[in-house]
Each structure stands twice: as structure tokens, then as C-alpha cells.
C-alpha positions as CSV (number, residue, x, y, z in Angstrom):
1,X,94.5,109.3,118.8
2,X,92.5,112.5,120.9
3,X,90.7,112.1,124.0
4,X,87.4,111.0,124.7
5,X,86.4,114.6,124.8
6,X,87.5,114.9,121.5
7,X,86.2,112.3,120.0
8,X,82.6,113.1,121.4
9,X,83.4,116.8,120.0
10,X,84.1,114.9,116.6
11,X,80.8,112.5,116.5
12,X,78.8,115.9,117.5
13,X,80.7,117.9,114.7
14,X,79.7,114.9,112.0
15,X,76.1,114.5,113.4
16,X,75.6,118.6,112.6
17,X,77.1,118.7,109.7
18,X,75.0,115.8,107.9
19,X,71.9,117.2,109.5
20,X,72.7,120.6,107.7
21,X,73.2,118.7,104.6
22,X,69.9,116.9,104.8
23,X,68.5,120.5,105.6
24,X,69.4,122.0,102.6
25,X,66.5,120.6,100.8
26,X,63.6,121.7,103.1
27,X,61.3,120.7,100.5
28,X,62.2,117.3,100.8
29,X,60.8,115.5,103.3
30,X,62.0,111.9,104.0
31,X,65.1,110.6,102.4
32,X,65.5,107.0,101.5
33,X,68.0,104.8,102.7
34,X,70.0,104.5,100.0
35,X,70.0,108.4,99.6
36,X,71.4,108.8,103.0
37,X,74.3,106.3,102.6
38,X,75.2,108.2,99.5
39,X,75.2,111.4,101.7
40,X,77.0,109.8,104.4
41,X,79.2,108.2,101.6
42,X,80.0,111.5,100.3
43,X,80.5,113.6,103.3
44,X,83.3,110.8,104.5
45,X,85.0,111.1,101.2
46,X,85.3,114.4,100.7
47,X,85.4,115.4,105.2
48,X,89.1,115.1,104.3
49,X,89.2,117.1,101.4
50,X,91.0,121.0,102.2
């Protein structure tokens, strides 16, 4: 298991990448909740995906 510092850096890295995601439909302005539990469903399946 990584550091503290890393884990921070890791939480950062998740929060940015699901906020592009949700940006990459401007046009849309709120989101559901079920909508973002598929998002964040999706982008832990496939985060470990190469």
C-alpha cells in the first residue's frame, strides 16, 4: 500500500478524471443520481483496464 501522499495524489487523480467525464457533455446540465453511479460504476471498472 503507497503513502498518504499518494493516496491523496490518487483521490485527486479520480476526482479530475470523473469531472472531465461529466464535462464532456456541456450541454447537459445536471446528472441524476443513478446516472452518476453508472459513471462512477464505469470509470472503476474499466480505471484498471490498459
Amino acid at each position: 500500500m503507497g503513502s498518504e501522499a499518494e493516496r491523496q495524489d490518487t483521490r485527486k487523480a479520480m476526482a479530475y478524471d470523473l469531472i472531465q467525464i461529466l464535462e464532456t457533455k456541456p450541454e447537459k446540465e445536471s446528472y441524476t443520481t443513478e446516472e452518476i453511479k453508472k459513471i462512477i460504476r464505469v470509470y472503476l471498472t474499466t480505471a484498471d483496464q490498459k
